[in-house]
mmCIF file as gemmi writes it, N, C-alpha and C atoms, coordinates in Angstrom:
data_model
loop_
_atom_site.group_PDB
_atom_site.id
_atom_site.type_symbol
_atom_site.label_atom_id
_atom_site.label_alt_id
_atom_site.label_comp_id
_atom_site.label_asym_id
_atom_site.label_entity_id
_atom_site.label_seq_id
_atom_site.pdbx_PDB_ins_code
_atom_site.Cartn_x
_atom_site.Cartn_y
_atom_site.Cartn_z
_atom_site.occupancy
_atom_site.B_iso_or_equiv
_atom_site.pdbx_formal_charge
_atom_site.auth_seq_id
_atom_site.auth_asym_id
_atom_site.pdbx_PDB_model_num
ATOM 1 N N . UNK Axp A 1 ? -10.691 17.019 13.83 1 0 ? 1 A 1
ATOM 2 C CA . UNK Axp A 1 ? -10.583 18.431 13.485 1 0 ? 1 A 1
ATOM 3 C C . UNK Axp A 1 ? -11.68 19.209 14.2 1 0 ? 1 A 1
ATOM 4 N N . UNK Axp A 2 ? -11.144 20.554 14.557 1 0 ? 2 A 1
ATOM 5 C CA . UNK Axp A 2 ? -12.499 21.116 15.163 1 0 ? 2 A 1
ATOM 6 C C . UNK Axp A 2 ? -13.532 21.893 14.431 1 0 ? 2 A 1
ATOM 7 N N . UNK Axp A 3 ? -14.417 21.693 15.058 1 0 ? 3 A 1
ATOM 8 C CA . UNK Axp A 3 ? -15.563 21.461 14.114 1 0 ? 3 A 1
ATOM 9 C C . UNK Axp A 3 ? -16.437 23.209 14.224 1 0 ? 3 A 1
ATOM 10 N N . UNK Axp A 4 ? -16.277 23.85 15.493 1 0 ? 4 A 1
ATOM 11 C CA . UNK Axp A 4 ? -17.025 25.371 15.68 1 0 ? 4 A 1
ATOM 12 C C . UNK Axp A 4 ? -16.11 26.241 15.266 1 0 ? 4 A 1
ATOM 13 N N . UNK Axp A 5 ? -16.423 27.55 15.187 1 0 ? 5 A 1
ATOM 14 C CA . UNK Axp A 5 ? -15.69 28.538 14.641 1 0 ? 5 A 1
ATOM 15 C C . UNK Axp A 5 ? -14.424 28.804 15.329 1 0 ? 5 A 1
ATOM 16 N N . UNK Axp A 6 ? -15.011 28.843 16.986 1 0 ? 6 A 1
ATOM 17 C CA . UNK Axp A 6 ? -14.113 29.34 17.798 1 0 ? 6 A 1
ATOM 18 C C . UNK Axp A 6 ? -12.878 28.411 18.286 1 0 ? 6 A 1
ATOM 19 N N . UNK Axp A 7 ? -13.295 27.134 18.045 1 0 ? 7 A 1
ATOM 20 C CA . UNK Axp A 7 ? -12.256 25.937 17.997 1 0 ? 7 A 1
ATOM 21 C C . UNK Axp A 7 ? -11.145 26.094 16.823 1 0 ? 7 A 1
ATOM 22 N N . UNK Axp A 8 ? -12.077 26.654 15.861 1 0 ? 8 A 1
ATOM 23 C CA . UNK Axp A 8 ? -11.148 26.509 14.57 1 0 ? 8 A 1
ATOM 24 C C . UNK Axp A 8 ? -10.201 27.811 14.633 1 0 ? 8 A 1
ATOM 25 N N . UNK Axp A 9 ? -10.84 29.208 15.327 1 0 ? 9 A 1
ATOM 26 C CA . UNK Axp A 9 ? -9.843 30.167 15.645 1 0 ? 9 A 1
ATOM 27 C C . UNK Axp A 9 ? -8.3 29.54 16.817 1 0 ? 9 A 1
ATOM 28 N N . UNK Axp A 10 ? -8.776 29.233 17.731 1 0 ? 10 A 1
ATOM 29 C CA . UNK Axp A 10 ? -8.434 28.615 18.605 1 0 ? 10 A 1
ATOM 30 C C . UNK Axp A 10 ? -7.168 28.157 18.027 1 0 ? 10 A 1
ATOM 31 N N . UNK Axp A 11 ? -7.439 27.144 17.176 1 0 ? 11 A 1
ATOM 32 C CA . UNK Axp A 11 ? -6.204 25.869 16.554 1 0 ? 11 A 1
ATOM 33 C C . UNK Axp A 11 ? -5.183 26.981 16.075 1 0 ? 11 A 1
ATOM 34 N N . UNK Axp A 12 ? -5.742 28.087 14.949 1 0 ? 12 A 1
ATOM 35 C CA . UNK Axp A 12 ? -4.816 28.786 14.357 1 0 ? 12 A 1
ATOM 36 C C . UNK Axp A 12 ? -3.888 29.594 15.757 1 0 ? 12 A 1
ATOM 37 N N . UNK Axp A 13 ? -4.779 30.144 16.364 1 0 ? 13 A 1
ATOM 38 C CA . UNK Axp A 13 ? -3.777 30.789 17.61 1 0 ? 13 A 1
ATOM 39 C C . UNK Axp A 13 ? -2.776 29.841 18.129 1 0 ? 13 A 1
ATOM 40 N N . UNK Axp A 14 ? -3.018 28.723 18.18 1 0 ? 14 A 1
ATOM 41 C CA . UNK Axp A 14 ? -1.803 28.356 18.654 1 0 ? 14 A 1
ATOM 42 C C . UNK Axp A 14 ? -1.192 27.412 18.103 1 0 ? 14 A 1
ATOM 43 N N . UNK Axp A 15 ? -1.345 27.651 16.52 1 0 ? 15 A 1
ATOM 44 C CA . UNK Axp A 15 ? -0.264 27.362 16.061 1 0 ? 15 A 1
ATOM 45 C C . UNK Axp A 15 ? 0.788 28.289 16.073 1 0 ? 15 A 1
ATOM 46 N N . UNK Axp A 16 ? 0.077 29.794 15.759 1 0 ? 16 A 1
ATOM 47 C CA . UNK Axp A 16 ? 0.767 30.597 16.166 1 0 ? 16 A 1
ATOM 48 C C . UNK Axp A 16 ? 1.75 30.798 17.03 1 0 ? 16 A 1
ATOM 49 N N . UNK Axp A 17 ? 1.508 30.896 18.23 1 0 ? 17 A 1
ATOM 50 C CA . UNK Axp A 17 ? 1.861 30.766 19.661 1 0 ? 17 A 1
ATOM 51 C C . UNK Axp A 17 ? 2.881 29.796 20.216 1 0 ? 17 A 1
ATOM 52 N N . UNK Axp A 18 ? 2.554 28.445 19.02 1 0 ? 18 A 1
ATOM 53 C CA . UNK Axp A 18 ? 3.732 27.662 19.277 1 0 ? 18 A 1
ATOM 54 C C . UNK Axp A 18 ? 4.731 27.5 18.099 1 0 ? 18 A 1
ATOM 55 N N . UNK Axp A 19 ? 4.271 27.883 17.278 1 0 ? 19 A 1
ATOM 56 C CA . UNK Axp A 19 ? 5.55 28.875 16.205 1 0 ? 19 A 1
ATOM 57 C C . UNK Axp A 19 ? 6.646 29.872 16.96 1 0 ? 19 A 1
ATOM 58 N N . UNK Axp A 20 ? 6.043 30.704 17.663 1 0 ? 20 A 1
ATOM 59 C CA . UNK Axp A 20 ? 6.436 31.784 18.267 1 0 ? 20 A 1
ATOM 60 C C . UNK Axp A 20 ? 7.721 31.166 19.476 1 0 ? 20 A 1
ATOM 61 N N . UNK Axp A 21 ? 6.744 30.506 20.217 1 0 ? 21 A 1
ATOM 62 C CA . UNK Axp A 21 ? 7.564 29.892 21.391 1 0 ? 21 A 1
ATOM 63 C C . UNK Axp A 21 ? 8.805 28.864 20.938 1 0 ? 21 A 1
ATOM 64 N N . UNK Axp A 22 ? 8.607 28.379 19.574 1 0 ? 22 A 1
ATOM 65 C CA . UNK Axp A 22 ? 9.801 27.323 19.742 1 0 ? 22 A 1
ATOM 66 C C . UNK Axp A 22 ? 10.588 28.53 19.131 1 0 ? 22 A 1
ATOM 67 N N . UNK Axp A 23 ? 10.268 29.432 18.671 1 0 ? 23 A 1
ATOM 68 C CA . UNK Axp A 23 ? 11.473 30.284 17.718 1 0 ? 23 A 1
ATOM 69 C C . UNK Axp A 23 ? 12.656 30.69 19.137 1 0 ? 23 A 1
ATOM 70 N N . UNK Axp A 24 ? 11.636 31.164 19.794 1 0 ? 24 A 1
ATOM 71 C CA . UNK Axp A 24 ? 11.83 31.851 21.352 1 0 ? 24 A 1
ATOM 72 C C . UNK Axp A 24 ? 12.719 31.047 21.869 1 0 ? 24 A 1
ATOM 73 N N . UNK Axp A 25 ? 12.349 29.587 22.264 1 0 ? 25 A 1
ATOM 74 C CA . UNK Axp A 25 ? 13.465 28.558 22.776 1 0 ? 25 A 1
ATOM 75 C C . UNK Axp A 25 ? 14.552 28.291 22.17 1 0 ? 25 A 1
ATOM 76 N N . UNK Axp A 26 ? 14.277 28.298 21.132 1 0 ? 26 A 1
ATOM 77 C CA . UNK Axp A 26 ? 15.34 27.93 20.284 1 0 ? 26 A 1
ATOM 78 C C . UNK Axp A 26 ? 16.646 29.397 20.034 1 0 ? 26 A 1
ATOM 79 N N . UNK Axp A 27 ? 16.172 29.833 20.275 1 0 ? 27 A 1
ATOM 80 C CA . UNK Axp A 27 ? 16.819 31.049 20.439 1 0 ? 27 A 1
ATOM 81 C C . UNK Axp A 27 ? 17.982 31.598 21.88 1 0 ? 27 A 1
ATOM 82 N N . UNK Axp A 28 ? 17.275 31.133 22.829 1 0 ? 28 A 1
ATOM 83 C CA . UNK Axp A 28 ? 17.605 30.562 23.942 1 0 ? 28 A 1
ATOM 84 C C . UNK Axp A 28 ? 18.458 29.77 24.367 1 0 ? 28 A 1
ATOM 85 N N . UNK Axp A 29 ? 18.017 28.355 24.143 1 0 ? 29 A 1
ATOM 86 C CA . UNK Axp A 29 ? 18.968 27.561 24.006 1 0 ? 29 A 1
ATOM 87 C C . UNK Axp A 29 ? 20.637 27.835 23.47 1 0 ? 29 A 1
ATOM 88 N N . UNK Axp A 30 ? 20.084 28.404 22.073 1 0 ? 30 A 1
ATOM 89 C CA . UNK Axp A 30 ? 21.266 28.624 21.138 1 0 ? 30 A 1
ATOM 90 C C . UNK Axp A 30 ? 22.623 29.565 21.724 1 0 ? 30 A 1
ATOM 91 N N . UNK Axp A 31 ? 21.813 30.803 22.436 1 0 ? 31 A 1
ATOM 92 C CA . UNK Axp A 31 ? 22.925 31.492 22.842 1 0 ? 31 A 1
ATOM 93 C C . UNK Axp A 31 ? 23.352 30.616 24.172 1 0 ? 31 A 1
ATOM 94 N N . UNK Axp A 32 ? 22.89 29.703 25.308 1 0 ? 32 A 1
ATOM 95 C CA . UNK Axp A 32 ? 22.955 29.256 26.027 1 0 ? 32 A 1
ATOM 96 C C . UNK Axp A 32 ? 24.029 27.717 25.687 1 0 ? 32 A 1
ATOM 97 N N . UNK Axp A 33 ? 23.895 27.412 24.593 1 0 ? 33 A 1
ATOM 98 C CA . UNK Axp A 33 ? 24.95 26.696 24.016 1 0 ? 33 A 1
ATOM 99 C C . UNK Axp A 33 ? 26.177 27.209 23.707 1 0 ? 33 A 1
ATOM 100 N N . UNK Axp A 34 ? 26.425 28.209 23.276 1 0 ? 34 A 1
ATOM 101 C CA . UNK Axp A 34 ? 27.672 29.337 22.813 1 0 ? 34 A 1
ATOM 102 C C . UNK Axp A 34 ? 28.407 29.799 24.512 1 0 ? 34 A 1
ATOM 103 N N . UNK Axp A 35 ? 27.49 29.752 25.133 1 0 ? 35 A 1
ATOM 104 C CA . UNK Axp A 35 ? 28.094 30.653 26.637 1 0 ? 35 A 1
ATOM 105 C C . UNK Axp A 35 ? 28.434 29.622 27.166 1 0 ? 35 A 1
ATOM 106 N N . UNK Axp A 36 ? 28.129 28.009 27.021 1 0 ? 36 A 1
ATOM 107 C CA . UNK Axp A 36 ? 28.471 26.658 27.823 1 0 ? 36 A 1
ATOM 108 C C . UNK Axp A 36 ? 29.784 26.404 27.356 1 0 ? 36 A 1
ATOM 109 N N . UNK Axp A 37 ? 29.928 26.588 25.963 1 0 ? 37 A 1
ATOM 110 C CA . UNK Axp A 37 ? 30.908 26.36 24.757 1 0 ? 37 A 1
ATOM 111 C C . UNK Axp A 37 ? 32.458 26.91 25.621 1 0 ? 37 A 1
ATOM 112 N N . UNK Axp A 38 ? 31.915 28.514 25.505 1 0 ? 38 A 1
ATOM 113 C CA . UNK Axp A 38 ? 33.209 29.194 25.824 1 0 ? 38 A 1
ATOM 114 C C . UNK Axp A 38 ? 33.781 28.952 26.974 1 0 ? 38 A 1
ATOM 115 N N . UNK Axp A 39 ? 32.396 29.076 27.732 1 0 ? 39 A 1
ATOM 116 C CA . UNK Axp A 39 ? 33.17 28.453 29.271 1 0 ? 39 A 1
ATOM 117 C C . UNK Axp A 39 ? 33.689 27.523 29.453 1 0 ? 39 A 1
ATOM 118 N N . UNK Axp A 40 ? 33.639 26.114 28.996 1 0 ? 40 A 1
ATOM 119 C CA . UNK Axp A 40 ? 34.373 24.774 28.78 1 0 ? 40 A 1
ATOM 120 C C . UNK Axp A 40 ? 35.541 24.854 28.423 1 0 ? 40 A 1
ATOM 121 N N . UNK Axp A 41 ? 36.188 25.863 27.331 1 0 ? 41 A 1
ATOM 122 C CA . UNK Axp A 41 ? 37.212 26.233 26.366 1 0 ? 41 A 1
ATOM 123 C C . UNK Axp A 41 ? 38.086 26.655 27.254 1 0 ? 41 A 1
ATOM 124 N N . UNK Axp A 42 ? 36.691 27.67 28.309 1 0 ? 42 A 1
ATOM 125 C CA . UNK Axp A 42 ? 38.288 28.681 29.237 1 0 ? 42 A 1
ATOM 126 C C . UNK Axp A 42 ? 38.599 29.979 28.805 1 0 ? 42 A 1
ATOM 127 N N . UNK Axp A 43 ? 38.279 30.261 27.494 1 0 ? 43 A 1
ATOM 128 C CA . UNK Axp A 43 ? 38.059 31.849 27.129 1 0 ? 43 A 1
ATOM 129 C C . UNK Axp A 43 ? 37.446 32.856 27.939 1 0 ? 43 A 1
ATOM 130 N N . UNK Axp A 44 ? 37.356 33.091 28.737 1 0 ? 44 A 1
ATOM 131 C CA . UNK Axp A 44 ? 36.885 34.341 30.22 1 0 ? 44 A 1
ATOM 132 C C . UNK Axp A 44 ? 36.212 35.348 29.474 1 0 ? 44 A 1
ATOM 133 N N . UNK Axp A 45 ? 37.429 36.285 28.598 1 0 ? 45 A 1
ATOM 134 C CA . UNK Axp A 45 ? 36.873 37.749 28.094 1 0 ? 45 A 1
ATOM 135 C C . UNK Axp A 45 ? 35.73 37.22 27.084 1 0 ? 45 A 1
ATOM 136 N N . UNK Axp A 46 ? 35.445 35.936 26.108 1 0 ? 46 A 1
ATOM 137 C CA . UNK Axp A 46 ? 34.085 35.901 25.494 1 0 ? 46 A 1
ATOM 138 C C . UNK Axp A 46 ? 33.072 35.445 26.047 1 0 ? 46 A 1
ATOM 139 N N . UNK Axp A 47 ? 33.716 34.608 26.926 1 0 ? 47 A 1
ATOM 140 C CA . UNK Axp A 47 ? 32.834 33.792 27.365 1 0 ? 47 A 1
ATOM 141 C C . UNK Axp A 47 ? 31.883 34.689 28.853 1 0 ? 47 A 1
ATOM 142 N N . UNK Axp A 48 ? 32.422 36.071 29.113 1 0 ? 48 A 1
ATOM 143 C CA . UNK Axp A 48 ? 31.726 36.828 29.825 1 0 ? 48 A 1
ATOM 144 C C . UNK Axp A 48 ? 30.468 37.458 28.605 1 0 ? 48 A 1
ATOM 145 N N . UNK Axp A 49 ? 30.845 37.928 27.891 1 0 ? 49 A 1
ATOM 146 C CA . UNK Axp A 49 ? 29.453 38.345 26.713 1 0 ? 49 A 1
ATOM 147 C C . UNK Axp A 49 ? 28.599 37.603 26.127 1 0 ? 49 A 1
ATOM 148 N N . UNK Axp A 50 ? 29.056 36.104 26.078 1 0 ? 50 A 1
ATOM 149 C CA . UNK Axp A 50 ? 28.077 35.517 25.906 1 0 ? 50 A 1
ATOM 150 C C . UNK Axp A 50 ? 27.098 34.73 26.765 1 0 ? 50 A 1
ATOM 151 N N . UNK Axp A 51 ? 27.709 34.838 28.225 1 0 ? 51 A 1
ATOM 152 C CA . UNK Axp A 51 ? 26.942 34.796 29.506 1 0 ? 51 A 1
ATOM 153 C C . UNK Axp A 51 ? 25.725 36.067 29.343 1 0 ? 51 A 1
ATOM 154 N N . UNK Axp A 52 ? 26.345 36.881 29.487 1 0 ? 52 A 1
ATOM 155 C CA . UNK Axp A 52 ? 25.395 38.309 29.043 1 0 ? 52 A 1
ATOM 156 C C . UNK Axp A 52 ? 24.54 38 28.12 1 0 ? 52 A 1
ATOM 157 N N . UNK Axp A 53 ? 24.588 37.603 27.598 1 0 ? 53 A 1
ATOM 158 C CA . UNK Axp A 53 ? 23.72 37.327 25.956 1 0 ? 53 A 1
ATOM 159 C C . UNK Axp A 53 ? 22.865 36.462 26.75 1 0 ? 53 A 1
ATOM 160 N N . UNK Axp A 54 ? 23.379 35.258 26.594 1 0 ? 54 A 1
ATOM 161 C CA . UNK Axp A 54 ? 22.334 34.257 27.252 1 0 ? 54 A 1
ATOM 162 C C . UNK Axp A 54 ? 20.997 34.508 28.427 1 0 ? 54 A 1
ATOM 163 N N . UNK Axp A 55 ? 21.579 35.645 29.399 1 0 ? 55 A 1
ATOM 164 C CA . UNK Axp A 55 ? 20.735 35.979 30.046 1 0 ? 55 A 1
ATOM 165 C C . UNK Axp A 55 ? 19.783 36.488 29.705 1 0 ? 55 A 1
ATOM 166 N N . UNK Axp A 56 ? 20.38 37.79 28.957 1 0 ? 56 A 1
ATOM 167 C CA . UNK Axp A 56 ? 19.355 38.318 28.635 1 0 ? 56 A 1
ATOM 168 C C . UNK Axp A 56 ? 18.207 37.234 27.639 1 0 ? 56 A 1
ATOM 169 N N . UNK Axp A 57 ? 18.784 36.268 27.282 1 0 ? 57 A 1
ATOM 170 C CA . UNK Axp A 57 ? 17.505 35.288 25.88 1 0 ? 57 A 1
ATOM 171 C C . UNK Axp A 57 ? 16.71 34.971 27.149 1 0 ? 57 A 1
ATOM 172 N N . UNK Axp A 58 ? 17.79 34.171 28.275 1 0 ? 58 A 1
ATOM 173 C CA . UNK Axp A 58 ? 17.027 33.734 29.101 1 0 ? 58 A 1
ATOM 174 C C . UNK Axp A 58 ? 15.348 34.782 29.732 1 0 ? 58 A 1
ATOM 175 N N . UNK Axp A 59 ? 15.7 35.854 30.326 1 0 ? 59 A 1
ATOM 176 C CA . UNK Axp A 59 ? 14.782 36.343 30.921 1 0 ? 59 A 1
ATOM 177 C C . UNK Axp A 59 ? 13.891 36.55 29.8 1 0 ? 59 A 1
ATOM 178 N N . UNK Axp A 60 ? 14.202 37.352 28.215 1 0 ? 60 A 1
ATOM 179 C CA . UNK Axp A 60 ? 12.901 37.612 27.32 1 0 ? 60 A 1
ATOM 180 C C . UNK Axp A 60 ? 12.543 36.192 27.637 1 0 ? 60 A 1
ATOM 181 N N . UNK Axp A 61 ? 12.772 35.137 27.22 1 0 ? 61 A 1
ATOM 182 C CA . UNK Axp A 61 ? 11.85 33.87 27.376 1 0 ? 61 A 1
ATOM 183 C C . UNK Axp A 61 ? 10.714 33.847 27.989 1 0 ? 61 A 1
ATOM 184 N N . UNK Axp A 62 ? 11.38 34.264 28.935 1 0 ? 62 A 1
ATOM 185 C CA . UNK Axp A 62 ? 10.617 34.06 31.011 1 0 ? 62 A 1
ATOM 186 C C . UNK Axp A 62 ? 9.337 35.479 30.31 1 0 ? 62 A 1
ATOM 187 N N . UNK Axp A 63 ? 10.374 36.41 30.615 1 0 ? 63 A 1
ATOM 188 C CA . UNK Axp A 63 ? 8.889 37.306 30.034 1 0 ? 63 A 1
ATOM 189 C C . UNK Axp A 63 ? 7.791 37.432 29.075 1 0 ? 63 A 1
ATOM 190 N N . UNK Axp A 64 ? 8.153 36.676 27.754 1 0 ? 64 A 1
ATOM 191 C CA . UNK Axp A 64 ? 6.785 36.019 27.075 1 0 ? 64 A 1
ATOM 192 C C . UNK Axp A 64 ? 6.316 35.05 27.512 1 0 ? 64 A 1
ATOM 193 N N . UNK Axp A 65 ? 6.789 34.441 28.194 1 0 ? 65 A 1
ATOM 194 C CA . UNK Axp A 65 ? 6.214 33.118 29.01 1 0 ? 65 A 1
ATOM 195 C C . UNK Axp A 65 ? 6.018 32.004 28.269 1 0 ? 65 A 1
ATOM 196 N N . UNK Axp A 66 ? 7.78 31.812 27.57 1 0 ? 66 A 1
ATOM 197 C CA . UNK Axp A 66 ? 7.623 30.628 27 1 0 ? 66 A 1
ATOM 198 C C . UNK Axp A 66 ? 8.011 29.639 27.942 1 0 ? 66 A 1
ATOM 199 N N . UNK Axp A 67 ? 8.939 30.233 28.898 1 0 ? 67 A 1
ATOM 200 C CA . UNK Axp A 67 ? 9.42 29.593 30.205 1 0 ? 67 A 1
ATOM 201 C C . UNK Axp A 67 ? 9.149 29.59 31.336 1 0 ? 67 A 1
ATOM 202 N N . UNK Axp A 68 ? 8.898 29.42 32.475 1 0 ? 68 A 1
ATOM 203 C CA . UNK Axp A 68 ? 8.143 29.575 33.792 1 0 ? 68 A 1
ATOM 204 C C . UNK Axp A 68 ? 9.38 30.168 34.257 1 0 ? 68 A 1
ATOM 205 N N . UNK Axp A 69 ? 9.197 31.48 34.907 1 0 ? 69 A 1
ATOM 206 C CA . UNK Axp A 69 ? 10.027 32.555 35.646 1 0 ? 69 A 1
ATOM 207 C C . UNK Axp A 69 ? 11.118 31.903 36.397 1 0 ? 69 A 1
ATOM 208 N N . UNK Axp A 70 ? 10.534 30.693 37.244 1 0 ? 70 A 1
ATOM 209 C CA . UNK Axp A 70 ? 11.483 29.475 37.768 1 0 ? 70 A 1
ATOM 210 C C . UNK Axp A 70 ? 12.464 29.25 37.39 1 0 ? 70 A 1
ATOM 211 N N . UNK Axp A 71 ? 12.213 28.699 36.052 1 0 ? 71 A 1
ATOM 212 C CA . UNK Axp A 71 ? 13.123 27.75 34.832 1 0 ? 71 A 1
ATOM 213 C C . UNK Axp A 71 ? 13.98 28.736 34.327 1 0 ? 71 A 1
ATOM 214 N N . UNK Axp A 72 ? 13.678 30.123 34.423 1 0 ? 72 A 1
ATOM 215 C CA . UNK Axp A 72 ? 14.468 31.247 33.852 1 0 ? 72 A 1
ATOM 216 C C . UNK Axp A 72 ? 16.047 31.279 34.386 1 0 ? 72 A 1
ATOM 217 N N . UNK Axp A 73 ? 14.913 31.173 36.31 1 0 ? 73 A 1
ATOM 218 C CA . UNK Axp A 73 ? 16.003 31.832 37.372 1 0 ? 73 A 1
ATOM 219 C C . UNK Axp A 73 ? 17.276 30.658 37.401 1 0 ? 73 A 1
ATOM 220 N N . UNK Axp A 74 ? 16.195 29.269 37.32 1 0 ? 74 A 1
ATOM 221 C CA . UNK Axp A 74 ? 17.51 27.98 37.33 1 0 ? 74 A 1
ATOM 222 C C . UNK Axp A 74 ? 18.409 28.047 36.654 1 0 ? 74 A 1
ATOM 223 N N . UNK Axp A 75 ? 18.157 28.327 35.387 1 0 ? 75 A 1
ATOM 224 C CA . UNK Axp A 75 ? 19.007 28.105 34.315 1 0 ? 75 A 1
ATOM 225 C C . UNK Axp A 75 ? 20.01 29.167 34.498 1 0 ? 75 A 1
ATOM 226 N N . UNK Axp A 76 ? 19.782 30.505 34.749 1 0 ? 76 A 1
ATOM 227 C CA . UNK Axp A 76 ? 20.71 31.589 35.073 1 0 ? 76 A 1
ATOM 228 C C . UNK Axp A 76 ? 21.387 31.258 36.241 1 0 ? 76 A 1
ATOM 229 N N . UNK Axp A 77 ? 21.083 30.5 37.244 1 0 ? 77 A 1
ATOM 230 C CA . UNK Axp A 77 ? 21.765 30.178 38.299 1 0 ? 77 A 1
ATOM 231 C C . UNK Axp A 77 ? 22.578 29.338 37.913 1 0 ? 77 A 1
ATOM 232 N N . UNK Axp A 78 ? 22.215 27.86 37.037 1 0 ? 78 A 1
ATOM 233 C CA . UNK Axp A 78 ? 23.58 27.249 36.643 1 0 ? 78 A 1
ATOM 234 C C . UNK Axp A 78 ? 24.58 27.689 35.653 1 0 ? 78 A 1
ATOM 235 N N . UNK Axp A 79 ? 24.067 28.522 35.175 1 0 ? 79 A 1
ATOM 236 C CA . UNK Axp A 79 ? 24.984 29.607 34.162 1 0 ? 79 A 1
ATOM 237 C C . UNK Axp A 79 ? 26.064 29.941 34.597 1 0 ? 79 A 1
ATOM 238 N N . UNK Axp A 80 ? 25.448 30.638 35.76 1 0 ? 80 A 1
ATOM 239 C CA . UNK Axp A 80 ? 26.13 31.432 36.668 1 0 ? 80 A 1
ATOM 240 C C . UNK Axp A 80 ? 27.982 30.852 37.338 1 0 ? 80 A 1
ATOM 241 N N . UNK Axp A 81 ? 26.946 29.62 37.701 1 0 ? 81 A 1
ATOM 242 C CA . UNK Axp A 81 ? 27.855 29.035 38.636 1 0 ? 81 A 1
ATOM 243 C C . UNK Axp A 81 ? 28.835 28.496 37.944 1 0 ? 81 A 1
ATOM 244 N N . UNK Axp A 82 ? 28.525 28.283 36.43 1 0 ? 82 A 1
ATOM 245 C CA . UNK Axp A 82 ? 29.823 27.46 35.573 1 0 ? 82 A 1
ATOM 246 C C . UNK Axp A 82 ? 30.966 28.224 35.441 1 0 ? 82 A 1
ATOM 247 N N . UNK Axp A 83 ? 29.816 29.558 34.657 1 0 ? 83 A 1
ATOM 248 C CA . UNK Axp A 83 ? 31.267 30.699 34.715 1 0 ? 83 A 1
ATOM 249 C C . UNK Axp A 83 ? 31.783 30.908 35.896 1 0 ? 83 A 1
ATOM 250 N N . UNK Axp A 84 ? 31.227 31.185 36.986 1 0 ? 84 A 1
ATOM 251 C CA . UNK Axp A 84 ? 32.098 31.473 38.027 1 0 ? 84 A 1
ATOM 252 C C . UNK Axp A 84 ? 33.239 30.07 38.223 1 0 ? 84 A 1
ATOM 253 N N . UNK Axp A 85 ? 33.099 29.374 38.029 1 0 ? 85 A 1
ATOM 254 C CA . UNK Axp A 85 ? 33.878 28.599 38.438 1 0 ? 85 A 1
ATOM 255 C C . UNK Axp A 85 ? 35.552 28.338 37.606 1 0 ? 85 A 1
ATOM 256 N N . UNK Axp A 86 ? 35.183 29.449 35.787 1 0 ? 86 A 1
ATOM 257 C CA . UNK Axp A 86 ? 36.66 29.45 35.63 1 0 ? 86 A 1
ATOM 258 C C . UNK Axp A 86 ? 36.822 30.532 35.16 1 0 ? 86 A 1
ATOM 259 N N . UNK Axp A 87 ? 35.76 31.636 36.162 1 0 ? 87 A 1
ATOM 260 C CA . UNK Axp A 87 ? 36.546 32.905 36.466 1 0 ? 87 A 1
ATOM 261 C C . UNK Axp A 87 ? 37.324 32.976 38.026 1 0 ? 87 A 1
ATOM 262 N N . UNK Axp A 88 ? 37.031 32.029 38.639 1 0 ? 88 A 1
ATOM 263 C CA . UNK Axp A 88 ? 37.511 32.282 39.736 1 0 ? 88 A 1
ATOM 264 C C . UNK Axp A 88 ? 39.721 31.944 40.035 1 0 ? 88 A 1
């Protein structure tokens, strides 16, 4: 256990912080599961809004920086490419 003040602030911040971030991922994920869902199914007209959705979880992620901007862009890129493939 830490033993100075600022260690002991420290611990609480990030418990915080990683409270925060799994809510964040998990959040993420979730709509990113729903938009994989529809697209598999073949539903087009939902499965376009919940592409939308997903992105947008995706980038807040990226912008609190629970995700590396990278990991944002990948994941929107394979997003991308699923739906496109049975909208095309």
């Amino acid at each position: 256990m830490a033993n100075t003040r600022s260690a002991l602030k420290r611990v609480r911040q990030d418990r915080k912080r990683r409270l925060r971030n799994m809510r964040v991922r998990s959040r993420m994920r979730t709509f990113v599961k729903k938009a994989n869902a529809l697209i598999v199914e073949g539903q087009k007209e939902e499965a376009i809004e919940a592409v939308r959705q997903a992105i947008s979880e995706i980038d807040k992620a990226a912008q609190k920086g629970v995700i590396h901007p990278n990991n944002a862009a990948r994941r929107k890129s394979r997003l991308m490419r699923r739906f496109n493939a049975i909208a095309l």
